[in-house]
N, C-alpha and C positions, 0 to 999 in steps of 0.2 A: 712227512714233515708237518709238524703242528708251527705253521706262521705264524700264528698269535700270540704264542708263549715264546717262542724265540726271540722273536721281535720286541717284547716287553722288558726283555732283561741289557740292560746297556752292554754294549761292546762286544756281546755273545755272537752276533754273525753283522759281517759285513753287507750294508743294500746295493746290491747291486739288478744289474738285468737277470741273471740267470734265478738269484735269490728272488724275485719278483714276478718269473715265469713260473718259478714252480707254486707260489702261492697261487695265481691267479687259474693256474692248473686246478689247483685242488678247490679252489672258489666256483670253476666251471663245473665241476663233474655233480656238485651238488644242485646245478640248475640255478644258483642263485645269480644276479644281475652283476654284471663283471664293469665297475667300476671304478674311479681313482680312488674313491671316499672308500670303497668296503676295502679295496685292496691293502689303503694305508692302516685302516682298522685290524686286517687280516698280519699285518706286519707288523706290527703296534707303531706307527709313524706318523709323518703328517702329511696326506695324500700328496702334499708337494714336492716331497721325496719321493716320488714315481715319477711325476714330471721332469726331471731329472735325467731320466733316463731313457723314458718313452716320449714323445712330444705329446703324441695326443693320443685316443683311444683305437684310431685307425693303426697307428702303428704297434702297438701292443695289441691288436686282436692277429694285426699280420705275424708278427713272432709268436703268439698263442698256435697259427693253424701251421705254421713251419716245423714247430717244437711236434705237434701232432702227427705230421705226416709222415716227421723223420722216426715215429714211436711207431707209427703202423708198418710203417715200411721195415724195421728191425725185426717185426713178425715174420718175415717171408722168408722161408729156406730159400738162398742162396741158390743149391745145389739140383733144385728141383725144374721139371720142364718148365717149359713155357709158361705152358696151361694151364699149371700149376701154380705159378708165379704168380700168373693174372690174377687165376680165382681168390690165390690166398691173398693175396694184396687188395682184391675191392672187398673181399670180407673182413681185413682187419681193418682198414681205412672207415668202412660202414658203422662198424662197432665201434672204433675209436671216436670218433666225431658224436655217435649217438651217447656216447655216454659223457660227452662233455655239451652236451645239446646247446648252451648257449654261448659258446661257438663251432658245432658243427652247424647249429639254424643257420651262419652268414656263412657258410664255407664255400657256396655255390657262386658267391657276386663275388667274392673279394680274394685277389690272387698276390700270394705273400712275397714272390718275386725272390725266396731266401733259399738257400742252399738246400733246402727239405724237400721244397718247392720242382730247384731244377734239377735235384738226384731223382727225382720221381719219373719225371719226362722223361732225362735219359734214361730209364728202367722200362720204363715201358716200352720205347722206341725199342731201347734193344729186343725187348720178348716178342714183341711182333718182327723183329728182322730174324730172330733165331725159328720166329714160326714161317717163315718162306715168304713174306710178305716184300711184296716190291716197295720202292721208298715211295711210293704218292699214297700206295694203298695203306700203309705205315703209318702215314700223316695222318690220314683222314679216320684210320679205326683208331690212333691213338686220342685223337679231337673227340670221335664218340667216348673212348674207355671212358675218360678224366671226365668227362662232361655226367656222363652216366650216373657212374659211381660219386659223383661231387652232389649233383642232384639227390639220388638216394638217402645219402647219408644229410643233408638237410631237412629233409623230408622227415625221415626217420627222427633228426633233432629239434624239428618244431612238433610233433605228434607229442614227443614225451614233455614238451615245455606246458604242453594247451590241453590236453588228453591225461587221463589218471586210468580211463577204463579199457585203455588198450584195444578200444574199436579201431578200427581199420577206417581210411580217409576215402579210399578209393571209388569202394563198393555201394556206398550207401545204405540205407534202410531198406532193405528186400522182404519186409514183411508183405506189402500189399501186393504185390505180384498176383497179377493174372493168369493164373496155369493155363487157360484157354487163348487169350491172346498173345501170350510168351513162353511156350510149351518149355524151348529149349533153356530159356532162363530159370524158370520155376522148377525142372529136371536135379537144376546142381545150386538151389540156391544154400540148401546145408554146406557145402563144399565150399561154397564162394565161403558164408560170413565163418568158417574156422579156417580158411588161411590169413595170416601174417603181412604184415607190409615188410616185413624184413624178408620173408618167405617168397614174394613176387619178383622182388628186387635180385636176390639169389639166383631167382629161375632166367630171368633176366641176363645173368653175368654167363650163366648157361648157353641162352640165344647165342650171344655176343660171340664167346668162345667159339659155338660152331659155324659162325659166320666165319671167324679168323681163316679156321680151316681150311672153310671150302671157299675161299679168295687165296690162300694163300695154294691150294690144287691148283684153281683157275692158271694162277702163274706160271707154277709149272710146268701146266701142258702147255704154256703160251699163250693161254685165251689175254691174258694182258702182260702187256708191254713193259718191262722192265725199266 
């Protein structure tokens, strides 16, 4: 949708909330700074015509990361395992938020409380019950999944706001390395600086998974309490 041009011609679309998320959508994915002024600009209006509908910028970034969640979550085969579910789900959520980077950057602090929001939890809860998991252990890996994946995909969306050269945040400068006094760093430091922050984060969702696993074995022989 070109908001600019629609918005400029009288009575061609009605402003509304969903009319106003989809502009501010497509305002985000280009990194530019997501505000009343550019939005009203973006919709040919007068930014006070958004205030209308959002109160303030808190509550349109929280319908921004809802509209997002409910778009990553429409990624995920329904039909597919657990495992499957998780993995595809924190890789689309990761990339979804990374490509709207100025708002996946706040996606970590601020929780939208909208229906995107609590379809997710319940998704998750479920895939960890379908994976054998008892309800406390349930709770607590689904605190980590969200948290996890919410972090990442932040991460990932301040890197592209502040970074153009796609270095990595993590690793640092490993030129000066010591082969004598850090044998085993100096070994892989080719290795370190050609992996990805997207690529850690992945292997990451990996760990996590096979922790599911072996807590959700644990249960079944009984090691924990149901």
């Amino acid at each position: 949708m070109n908001g600019a041009k629609a918005g400029k011609t009288p009575g061609r679309q009605h402003l509304d909330r969903e009319v106003i998320l989809s502009a501010a959508i497509d305002l985000a994915a280009t990194g530019s700074a997501i505000t009343f002024r550019a939005l009203g600009a973006a919709l040919g209006t007068d930014p006070t015509a958004v205030y209308r509908h959002f109160r303030d910028k808190q509550e349109l970034m929280q319908a921004l990361m809802d509209r997002l969640i409910i778009a990553a979550q429409a990624e995920v085969d329904p039909e597919a395992s657990w495992r499957d579910q998780l993995h595809d789900g924190a890789v689309h959520t990761i990339d979804t938020f990374a490509a709207h980077p100025r708002v996946g950057a706040e996606v970590a602090a601020i929780a939208t409380g909208g229906p995107g929001e609590l379809a997710a939890i319940n998704w998750i809860l479920t895939q960890l019950e379908r994976a054998g998991l008892a309800k406390d252990q349930a709770v607590r890996h689904y605190a980590a999944y969200s948290s996890y994946v919410l972090s990442a995909a932040a991460t990932l969306s301040s890197q592209r706001l502040h970074e153009d050269d796609g270095s990595t945040w993590w690793v640092g400068d490993l030129r000066a390395v010591d082969a004598a006094r850090l044998p085993a760093l100096a070994k892989v430091i080719t290795e370190l600086a050609e992996l990805s922050d997207r690529d850690v984060f992945l292997t990451g969702i990996e760990v996590f998974l096979d922790s599911v696993e072996a807590s959700a074995r644990g249960a079944a022989d009984g090691d924990v309490p149901r």
